[in-house]
N, C-alpha and C positions, 0 to 999 in steps of 0.2 A: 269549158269543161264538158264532160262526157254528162250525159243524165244514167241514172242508173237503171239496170232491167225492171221493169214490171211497172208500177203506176206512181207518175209525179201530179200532184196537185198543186196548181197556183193560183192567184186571186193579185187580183191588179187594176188598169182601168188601159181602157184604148179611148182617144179622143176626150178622158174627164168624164166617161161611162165607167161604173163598176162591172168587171166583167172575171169568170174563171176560165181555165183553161187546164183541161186535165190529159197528162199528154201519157199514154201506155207504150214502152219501148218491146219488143219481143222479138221470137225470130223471124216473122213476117216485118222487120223492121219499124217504124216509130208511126201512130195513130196519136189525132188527139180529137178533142170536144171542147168544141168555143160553147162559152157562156155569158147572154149579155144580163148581169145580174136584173137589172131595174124594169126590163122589158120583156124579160124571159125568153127571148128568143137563143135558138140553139142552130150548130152547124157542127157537122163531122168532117175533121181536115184531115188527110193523109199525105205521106211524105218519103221520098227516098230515100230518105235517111243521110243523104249527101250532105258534105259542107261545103260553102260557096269559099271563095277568096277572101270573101270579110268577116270569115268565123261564122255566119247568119244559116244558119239553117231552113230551109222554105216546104212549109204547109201550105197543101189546096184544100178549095174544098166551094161550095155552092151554095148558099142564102136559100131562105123560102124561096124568094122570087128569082131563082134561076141565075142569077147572080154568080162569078167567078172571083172565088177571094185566094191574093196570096199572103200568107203570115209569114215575114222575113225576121227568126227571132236569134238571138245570140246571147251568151253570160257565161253563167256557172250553175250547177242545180239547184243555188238559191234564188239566183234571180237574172229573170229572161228579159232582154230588151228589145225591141226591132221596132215593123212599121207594119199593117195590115192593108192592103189594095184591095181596093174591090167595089163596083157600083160607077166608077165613074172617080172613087175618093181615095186619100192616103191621109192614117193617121197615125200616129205615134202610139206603141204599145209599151208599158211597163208591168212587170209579172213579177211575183214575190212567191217563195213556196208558201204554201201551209204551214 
């Protein structure tokens, strides 16, 4: 399903990490902000807004350390599922809204 305009908040865990992810859809198309809860590390993903062939929608975006991550996420505007790349790793994401 479609997320709606303006700002989604979700809370969830990638890899068994508590993590948010606050995704703003507008007419510059869909922005989001990772949040790893327990380490407080942050990253700004942006995204074309396109849908792949397996419904997953894909955020970029760069780690402190210069790092290239992709978020491959899919659902409904209650809850996001996919996989996150990045560093060399792939883990499993699960997102629930607010």
């Amino acid at each position: 399903g479609q997320l709606p305009s303006g700002t989604s908040e979700f809370r969830g865990e990638m890899a068994g990490f508590p993590i948010e992810l606050t995704i703003t859809k507008d007419a510059n198309g869909l922005h989001a902000k990772y949040r790893n809860v327990k380490f407080g590390a942050t990253m700004k993903l942006e995204s074309d807004g396109t849908t792949a062939d397996d419904g997953n929608t894909s955020f970029f975006g760069k780690d402190a350390q210069n790092n290239q991550w992709i978020f491959r996420l899919g659902g409904n505007p209650e809850c996001l599922n996919g996989s996150a790349e990045g560093d060399g790793k792939e883990f499993s994401v699960v997102l629930y809204k607010k």
